[in-house]
N, C-alpha and C positions, 0 to 999 in steps of 0.2 A: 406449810400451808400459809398462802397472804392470809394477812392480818386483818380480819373484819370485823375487829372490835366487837363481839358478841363474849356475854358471860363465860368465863372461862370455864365454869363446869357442862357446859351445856359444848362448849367449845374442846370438852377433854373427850367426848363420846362421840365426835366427829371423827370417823377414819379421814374424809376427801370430800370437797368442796371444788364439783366441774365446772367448769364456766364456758361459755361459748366465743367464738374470736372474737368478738367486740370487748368481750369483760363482764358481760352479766351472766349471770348465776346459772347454770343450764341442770347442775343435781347436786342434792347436797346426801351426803353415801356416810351413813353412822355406823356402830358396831354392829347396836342393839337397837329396835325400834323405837323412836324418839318419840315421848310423850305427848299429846295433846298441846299442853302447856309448851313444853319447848319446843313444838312446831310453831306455835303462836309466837312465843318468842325469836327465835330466829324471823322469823317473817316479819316483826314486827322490827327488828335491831336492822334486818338488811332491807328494810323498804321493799318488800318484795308483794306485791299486790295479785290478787290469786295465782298465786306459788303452791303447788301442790307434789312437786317431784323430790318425794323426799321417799330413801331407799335404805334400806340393811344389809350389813352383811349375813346377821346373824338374823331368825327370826324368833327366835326364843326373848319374852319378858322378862325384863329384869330389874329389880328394883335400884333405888340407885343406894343403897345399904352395900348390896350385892355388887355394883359396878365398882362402889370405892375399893369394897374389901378385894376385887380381882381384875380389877384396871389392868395391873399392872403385868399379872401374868397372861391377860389375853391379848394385850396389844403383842409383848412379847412371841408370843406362841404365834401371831398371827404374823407377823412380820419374819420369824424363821420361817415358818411353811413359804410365805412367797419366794423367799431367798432359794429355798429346796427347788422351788419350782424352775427358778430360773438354772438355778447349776444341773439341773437333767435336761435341759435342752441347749 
């Protein structure tokens, strides 16, 4: 992912960050649905002026207790499922 200098843990819950051919920001695509707060912040770090395209993969809440303690195996897990995806087609 470029580097948009936003808080790194707010930056660890980002799957993908789209942008449009010019370079501005066109979605930004989390695990889990992104707080209040870290909506505000991201829009606040990326200058982003009523910005509202913010999307999940998951929709289930999660605290961020819960994100540290299984970061690690849902990125995992999510990234074999894509890989499967690709090797059947």
């Amino acid at each position: 992912m470029k580097n948009f200098n936003i808080p790194s843990n707010i930056e660890d819950k980002i799957f993908e960050i789209k942008l449009h051919s010019n370079g501005s920001i066109l979605k930004i695509i989390s695990y889990f649905p992104l707080s209040k707060f870290e909506r505000e912040t991201l829009i606040s770090f990326l200058h982003l002026i009523d910005f509202s395209e913010f999307y999940s993969i998951f929709t289930d809440s999660v605290t961020n207790d819960e994100w540290n303690r299984t970061k690690t195996q849902i990125k995992k897990r999510f990234q074999n499922e894509l890989f499967d995806i690709d090797s059947k087609f």
